[in-house]
N, C-alpha and C positions, 0 to 999 in steps of 0.2 A: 504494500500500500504506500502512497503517498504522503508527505506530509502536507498538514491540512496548512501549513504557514506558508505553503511555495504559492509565489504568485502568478499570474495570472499571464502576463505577457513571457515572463522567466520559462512556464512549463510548454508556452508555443516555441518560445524561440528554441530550446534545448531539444524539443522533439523535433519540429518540422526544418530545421535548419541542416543543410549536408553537415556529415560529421567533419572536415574539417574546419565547421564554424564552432563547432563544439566550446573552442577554446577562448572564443571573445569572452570578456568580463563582464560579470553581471550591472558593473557602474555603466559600461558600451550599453549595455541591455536596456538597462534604467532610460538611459539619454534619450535613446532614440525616440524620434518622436511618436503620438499616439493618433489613430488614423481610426473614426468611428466607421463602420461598415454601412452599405446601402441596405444590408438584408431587415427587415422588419422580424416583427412578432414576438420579438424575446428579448431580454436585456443582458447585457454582455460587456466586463471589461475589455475599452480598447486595449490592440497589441500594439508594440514596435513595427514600423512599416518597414520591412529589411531590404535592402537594395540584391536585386538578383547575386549572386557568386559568381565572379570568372572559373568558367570550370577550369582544372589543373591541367597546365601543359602536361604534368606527368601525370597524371593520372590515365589508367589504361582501359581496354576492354577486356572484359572478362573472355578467359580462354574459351573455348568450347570445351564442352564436357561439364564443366562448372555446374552445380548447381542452378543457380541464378540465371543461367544464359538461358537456360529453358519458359524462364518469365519473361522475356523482352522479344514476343513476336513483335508482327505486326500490331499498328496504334490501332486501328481497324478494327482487328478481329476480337471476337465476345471473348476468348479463354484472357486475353493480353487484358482488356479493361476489367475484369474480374481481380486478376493479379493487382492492377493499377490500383484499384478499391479496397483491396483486400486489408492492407496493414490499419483503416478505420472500420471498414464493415467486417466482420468477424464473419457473418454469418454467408456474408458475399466470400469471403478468402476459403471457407470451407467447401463452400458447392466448388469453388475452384477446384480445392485441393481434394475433391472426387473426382476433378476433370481430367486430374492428372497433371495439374500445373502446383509448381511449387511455388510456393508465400514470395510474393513479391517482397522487393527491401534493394537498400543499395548495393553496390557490387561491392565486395570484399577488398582490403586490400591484398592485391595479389601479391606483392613482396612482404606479408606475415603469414613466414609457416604457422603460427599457434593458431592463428584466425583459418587458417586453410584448412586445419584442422579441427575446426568448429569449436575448438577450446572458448576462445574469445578472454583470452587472458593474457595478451599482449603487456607489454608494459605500455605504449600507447595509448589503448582501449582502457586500461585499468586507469590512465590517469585521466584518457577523455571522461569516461563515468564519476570519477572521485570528483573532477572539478564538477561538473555537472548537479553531483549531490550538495557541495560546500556551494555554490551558485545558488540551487533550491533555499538551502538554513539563509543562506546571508542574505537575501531579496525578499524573507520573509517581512524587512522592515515595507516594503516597497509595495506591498500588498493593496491595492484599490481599496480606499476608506468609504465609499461610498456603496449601497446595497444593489450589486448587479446578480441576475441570475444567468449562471452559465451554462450551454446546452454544449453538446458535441458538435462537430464544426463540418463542415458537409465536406464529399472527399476530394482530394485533391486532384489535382491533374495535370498530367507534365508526362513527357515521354520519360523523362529521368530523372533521380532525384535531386540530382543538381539542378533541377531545369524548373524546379515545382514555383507555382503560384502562391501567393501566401493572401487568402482570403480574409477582410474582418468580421466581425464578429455583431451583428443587428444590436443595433440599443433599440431596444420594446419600449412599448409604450408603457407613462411614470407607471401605472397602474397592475402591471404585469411584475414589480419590482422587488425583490423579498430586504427581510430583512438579514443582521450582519450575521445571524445564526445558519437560518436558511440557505446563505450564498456562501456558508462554508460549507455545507450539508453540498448542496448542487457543486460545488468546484467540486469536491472530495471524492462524488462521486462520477463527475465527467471527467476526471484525470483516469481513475480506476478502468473506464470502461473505453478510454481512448488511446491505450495502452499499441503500443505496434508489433505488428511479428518478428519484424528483424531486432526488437530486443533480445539482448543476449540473458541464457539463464541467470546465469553468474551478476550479470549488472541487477536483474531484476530482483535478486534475495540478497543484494546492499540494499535496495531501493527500499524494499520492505521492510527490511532492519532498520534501516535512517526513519522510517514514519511511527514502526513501533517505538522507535526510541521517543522521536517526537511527537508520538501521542502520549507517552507517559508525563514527557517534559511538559507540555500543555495542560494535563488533567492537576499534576501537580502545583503548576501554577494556577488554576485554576483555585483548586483547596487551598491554598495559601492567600485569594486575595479574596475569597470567602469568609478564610478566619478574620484577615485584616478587617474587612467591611462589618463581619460581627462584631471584631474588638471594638472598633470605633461607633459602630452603633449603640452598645451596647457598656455605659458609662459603668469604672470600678464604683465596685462599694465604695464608702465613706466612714467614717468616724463621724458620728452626729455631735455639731458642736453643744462645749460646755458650756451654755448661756444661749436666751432666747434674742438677745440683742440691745435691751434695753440699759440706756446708757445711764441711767441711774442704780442699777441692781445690777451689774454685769455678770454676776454668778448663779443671777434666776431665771429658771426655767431653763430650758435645754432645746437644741436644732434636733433635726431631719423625722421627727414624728408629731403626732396630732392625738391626744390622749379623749378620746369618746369615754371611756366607765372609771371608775373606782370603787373594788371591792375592799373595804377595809375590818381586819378581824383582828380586834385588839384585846388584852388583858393588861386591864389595870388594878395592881394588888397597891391599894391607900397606906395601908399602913408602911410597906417598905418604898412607897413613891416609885415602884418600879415598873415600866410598859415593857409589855411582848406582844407579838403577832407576824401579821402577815400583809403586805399590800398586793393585791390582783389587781393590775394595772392592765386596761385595754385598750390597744392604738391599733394607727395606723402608718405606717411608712410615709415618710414624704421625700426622702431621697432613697436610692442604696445602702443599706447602711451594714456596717463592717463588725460598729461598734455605738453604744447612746449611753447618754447618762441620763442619770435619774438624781432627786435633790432629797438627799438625807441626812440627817445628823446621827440618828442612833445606830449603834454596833450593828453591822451586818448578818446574820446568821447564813446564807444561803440565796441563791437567785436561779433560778430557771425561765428557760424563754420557750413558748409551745409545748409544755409539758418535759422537755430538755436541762439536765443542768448545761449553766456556762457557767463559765469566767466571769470574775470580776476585779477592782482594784480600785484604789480609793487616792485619785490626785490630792484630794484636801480635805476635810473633815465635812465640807458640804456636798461635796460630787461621786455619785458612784458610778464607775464605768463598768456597763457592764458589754463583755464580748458573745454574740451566739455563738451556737456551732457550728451555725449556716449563718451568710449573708440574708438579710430580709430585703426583698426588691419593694421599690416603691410602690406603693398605694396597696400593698400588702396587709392586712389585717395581723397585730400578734398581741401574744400574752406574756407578761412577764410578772414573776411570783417574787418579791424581795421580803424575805426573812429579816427580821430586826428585833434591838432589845437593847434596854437599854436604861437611865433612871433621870427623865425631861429636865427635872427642876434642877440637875447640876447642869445645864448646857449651854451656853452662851456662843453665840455667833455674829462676828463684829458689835459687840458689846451691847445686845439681845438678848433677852434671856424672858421669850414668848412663853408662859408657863407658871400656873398659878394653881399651887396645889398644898393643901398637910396632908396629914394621916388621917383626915375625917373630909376633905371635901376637893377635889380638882376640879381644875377648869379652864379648858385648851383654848384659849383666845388671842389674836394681839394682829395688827395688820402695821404693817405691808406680809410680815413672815412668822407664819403659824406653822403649818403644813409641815414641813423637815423634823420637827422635835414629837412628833407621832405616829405620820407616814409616809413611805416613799411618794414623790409626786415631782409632776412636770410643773414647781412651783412661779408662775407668772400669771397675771389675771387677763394674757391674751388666749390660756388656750384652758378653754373651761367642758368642764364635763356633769354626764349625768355621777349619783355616788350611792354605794351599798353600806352601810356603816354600822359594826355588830360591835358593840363594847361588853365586854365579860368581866360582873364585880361579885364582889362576897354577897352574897345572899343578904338583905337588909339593905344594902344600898340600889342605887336607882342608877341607869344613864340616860343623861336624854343628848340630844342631838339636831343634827336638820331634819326638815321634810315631815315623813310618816310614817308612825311607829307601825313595824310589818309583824309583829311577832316577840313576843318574851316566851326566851324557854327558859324552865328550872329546875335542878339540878340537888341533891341534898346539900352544894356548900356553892354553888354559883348560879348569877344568874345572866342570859345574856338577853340584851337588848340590841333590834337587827331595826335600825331609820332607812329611809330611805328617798332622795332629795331625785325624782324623776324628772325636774327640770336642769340644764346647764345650770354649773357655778363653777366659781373659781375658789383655788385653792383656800386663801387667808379666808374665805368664807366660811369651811368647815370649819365644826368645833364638835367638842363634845365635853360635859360635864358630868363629873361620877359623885353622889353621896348621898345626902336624905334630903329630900324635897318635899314641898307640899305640893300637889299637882291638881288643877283646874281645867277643866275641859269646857268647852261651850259654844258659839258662831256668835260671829261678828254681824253689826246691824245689817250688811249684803248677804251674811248666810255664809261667809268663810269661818271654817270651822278654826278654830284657837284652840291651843296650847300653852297652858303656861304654868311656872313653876317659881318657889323660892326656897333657899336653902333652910332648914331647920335649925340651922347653926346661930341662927339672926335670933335675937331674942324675941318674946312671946309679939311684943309693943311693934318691933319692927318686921315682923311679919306679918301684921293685919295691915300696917301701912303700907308694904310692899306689895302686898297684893292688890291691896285698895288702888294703886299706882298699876297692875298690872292689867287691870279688870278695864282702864280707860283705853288700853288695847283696842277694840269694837271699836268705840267713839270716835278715838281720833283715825284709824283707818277706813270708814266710813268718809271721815269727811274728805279724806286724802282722796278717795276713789269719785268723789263728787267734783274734782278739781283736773284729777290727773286719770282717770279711765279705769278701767277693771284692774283690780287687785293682779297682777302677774304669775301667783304661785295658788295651791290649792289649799293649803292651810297658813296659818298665822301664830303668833304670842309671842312667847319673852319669858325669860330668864333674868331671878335678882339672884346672884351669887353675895356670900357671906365674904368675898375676898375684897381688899379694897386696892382695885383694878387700877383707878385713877381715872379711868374713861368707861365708857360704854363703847359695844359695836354691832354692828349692824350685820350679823350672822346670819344667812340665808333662811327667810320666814324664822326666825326662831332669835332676834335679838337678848343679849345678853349685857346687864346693868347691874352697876354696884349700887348701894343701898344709898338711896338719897330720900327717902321719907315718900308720900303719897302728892306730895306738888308739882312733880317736874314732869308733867306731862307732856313739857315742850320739849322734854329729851327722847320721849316713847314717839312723840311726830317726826324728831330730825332723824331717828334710826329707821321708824317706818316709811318716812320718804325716801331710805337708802333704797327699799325694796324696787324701787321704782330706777331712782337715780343710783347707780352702784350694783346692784345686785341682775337686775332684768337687765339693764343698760351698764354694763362694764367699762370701764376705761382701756384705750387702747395700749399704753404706756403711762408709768408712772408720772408723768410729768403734766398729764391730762387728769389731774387729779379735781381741779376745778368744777367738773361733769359730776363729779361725784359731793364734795363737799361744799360748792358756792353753792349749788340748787339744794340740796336737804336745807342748809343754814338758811335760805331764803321761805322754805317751805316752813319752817321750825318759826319763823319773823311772823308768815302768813300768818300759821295757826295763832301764836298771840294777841294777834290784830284781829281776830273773827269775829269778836261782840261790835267792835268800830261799823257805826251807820256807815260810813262810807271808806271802807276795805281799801280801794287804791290811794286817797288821798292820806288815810294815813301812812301810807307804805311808803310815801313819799316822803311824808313829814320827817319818817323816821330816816329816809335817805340825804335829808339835807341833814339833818343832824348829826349822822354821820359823817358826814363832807365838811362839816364845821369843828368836828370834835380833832381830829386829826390833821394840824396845820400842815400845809407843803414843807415838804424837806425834812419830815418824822421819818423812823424807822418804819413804819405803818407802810409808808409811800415805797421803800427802796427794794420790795420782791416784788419779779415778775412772777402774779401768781398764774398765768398762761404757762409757766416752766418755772416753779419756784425753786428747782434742786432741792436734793435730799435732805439739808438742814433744815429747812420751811417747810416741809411737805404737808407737817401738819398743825404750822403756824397759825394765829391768831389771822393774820392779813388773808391767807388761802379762804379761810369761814365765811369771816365779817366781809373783805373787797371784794369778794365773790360772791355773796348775798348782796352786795350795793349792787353789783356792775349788772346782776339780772333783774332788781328793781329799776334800773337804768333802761335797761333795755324794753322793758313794761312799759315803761313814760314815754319812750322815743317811740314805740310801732304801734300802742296802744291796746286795747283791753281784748279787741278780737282778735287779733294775730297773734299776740301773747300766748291767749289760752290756746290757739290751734297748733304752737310752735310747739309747745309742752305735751299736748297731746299726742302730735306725731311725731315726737323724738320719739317717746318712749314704745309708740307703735310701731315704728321701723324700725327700731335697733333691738328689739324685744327677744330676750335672751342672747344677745349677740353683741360685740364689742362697738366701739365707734370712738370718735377722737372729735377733740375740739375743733379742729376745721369742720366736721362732720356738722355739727352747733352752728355754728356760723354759718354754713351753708345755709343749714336748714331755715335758718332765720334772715336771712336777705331771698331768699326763694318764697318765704310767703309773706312777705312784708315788702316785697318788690323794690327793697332799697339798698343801696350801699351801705354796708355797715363796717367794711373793711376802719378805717380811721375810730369808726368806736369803737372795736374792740381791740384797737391798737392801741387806746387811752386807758383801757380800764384792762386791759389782762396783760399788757406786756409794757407799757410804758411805768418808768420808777420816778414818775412825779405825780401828784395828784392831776386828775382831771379837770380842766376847765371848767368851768361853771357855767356851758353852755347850751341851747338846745339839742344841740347836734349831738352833744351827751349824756344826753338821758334828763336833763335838768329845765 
């Protein structure tokens, strides 16, 4: 066989050319020019147009008796033009060679005895053929790039083969034209089938060697530029970075996954302050990944990924790396089980220490970073998930937690409590509190069912006033949902712990408050407007903190102001009061609370200038655009993250006005604001 690289003009010129044209260079070959044929119906690379050959003065006639001399009757008669046909029509050379005429071909050279003796292994002949096959490899570059289909060539004609015609080859219409597979397919197999008599054995099992060799060479390459095109298609794993990107917490949260569930199964024994369990963490791939981390503080016990142990290793006391045993391809679903243990209340992480607990009462709370001192977690409040959460304590005590309780099982010395939070949240949102409670169940004036609870630790006095404070639950979310739209989550209440916190927070449906007597109902409205603002509606980065505590602190200002006959004018009154209480050039004025950085995150100026700058924005677009701005933030971004551009969009898009320069005044500028219309005044 052939090889499938030899080109097109290269395999006319080396067959149909006398042999001692054999020896021209394939670059002579290349040169010549390309001369398209008159014939129709098929398409066909042109060939080199060869100029006739001066026959050899030496060159002789064959003796008589030869072979050959018996093919060159008359041009005339039928046996001669059968011969003359023969070396293309196969099936013409055969009725021939019934007729008694032997295979036409050129005359021998009469001065090689080895050729006289039909050897065909001259040193001549060996070297016409060797160049012939090193002419085929090396022209392979020279191969017509364009899709010709090639047929067999109609047969020649000439008294002699020095004498022959050199016919071109019909270009067919565009339509008739294959492609670059196809027209290696047809060359491949019009070389095979155009094959001559007077080829010699010997030349034709080099010929066949040279194509097996370069069919292997070609399949080879072939599989090689397969792999290449798969490697490159197909991106390595990765190392999922350690941090979600946020350039205030650079060490929270974690790259290349997307966490959807959290099964969390903890035991917390009060009296030795000590946690153990398990987190069932469920994602999904967002790159390749090689290797992820996960954000933990307690002792490791163990990690498996798809029911698998892996590896793991621990860059810094908040990062655990853990390796599978397989790559996980993107968009890949997995599970991974992290083992831990450990004792909260001694842990501190850059000078944090989230974790409020004795021997009779804990209670997992603190933000921006809760989450590491109880479970593994992809701690950042851009990537939030639904959550399972079963806390296991001594029989007599209580846990409670987010969402809704699925189940108490008990046990003759434990009991476990299984919540369960079926809407998104983010990390610093869980919590869970273990000890003795008094616990209240009941719905709120919409019909959302509450939960709430106060520790027994509180003396007799301050547990009927904590509850007394916990019971206005209903009232004031009622009125929130009459302001700001359907309550977001399916149940409600609140938590008074016995620890003194220093703050309240805003724990998903289920806020948690230290004991401040039964008056502070404006603190059960600013945590219940988290639910809204913070909780349903997340911040996209820390530094978009504003979404979160300018709008409760404004909502917390509302609810004070709600007896006031006229609601706006006094929200105003109270915003020039503010504007007057804090002269230009106070510390008040000098954070930008648009990007306050980590030292202010949860500054006095973030609350209060972020409660003015939305009453501002009240007074500038006024009472209907107002309330439809509030109502559809929290509609559109409901359950889902969004950033203060997000805000500002939304409020020059239904207020049909530029607001850029106000809230360049009031969230990013560190001078007070003008005292103009154009600002809210």
């Amino acid at each position: 066989m052939i090889p499938t690289g030899r080109c097109a003009w290269t395999h006319y010129a080396a067959r149909d050319r006398p042999r001692d044209m054999h020896r021209a260079s394939c670059k002579e070959i290349r040169g010549a020019d390309l001369v398209p044929s008159s014939r129709s119906g098929d398409a066909r690379h042109a060939q080199p147009l060869l100029q006739r050959p001066r026959r050899s003065r030496r060159a002789r006639r064959p003796r008589a008796g030869h072979p050959a001399r018996a093919g060159r009757g008359a041009r005339g008669s039928a046996a001669g033009t059968r011969r003359r046909r023969g070396h293309v029509r196969r099936g013409v050379a055969r009725r021939g060679a019934r007729a008694g005429a032997a295979p036409a071909g050129p005359p021998p050279d009469r001065r090689c005895p080895d050729h006289r003796r039909g050897g065909g292994s001259c040193r001549r002949h060996r070297a016409e053929a060797d160049h012939r096959a090193g002419a085929d490899r090396a022209c392979g570059q020279g191969r017509p790039s364009g899709p010709r289909r090639l047929r067999r060539p109609r047969p020649w004609h000439g008294s002699t083969p020095g004498r022959r015609r050199i016919r071109q080859p019909a270009r067919g219409p565009r339509s008739h034209r294959l492609g670059r597979a196809a027209h290696r397919r047809a060359l491949c197999g019009w070389l095979h089938h155009s094959r001559t008599h007077h080829d010699r054995p010997r030349m034709r099992s080099r010929v066949a060697t040279a194509a097996a060799a370069a069919f292997v060479t070609l399949l080879a390459a072939c599989t090689t530029a397969g792999e290449d095109a798969s490697a490159q298609e197909t991106p390595s794993p990765v190392n999922g970075a350690a941090g979600i990107g946020d350039r205030y917490f650079p060490a929270d949260g974690n790259g290349g996954y997307d966490v959807t569930h959290y099964a969390i199964n903890d035991t917390m024994r009060l009296r030795a302050g000590t946690l153990s369990g398990t987190t069932k963490i469920t994602a999904r791939a967002t790159q390749d990944l090689a290797s992820f981390s996960v954000d933990l503080l307690l002792t490791v016990t163990g990690v498996t990924v798809n029911g698998a142990a892996a590896s793991y290793s621990r860059p810094n006391r908040h990062e655990v790396r853990i390796r599978p045993k397989s790559p996980i391809p993107a968009g890949k679903t997995f599970t991974v089980v992290v083992g831990h243990q450990g004792t909260p209340g001694s842990i501190s992480w850059e000078g944090e220490r989230s974790w409020f607990g004795n021997e009779r009462e804990v209670v997992a709370i603190n933000e921006p970073h809760i989450a590491p001192w109880w479970f593994a977690a992809n701690d950042h409040p851009r990537d939030k998930a639904t959550f399972d959460i079963a806390v296991r304590v001594r029989r007599g005590n209580q846990a409670i937690s987010n969402g809704s309780l699925v189940s108490t099982t008990r046990t003759p010395n434990w009991t476990t409590y299984r919540w369960r939070m079926a809407q998104p949240m983010t990390t610093y949102l869980a919590f869970f509190a273990a000890g003795r409670f008094i616990v209240e169940r009941g719905r709120t004036a919409h019909g959302t069912p509450y939960l709430i609870a106060v520790s027994q630790q509180l003396g007799d006095a301050q547990q009927r006033s904590a509850l007394a404070l916990m019971r206005r639950t209903s009232v004031v979310q009622g009125w929130l949902e009459d302001r700001l739209g359907t309550y977001p989550f399916p149940v409600t209440g609140g938590v008074v712990t016995s620890h003194r916190t220093g703050f309240a927070l805003e724990n998903q449906t289920r806020p948690v408050y230290p004991y401040l007597g039964s008056d502070a109902d404006w603190l059960v409205a600013h945590e219940l407007a988290h639910q809204w603002f913070g909780n349903s509606v997340t911040l996209e980065s820390w530094k978009d903190i504003w979404l979160n505590e300018g709008l409760a602190t404004y909502m917390e200002t509302w609810w004070d102001n709600r007896r006031e006959a006229d609601q706006p004018a006094a929200l105003q009154d109270w915003l020039e009061f503010q504007w007057e209480t804090y002269a230009n050039g106070s510390d008040f004025w000098q954070v930008k609370i648009g990007d306050p950085g980590t030292k202010s995150l949860f500054g006095d100026e973030v609350y209060q200038r972020g409660a003015m700058a939305v009453q501002a924005l009240r007074h500038r677009i006024g009472e209907t655009d107002f309330n439809a701005v509030l109502r559809t933030w929290v509609t559109r971004h409901r359950n889902g993250n969004a950033a203060i551009a997000d805000f500002t969009a939304l409020a020059e898009e239904i207020s049909g006005e530029d607001l850029d320069g106000f809230f360049q005044h009031w969230l990013y500028d560190t001078q007070r604001p003008a005292h103009t219309e154009e600002n809210g005044f």
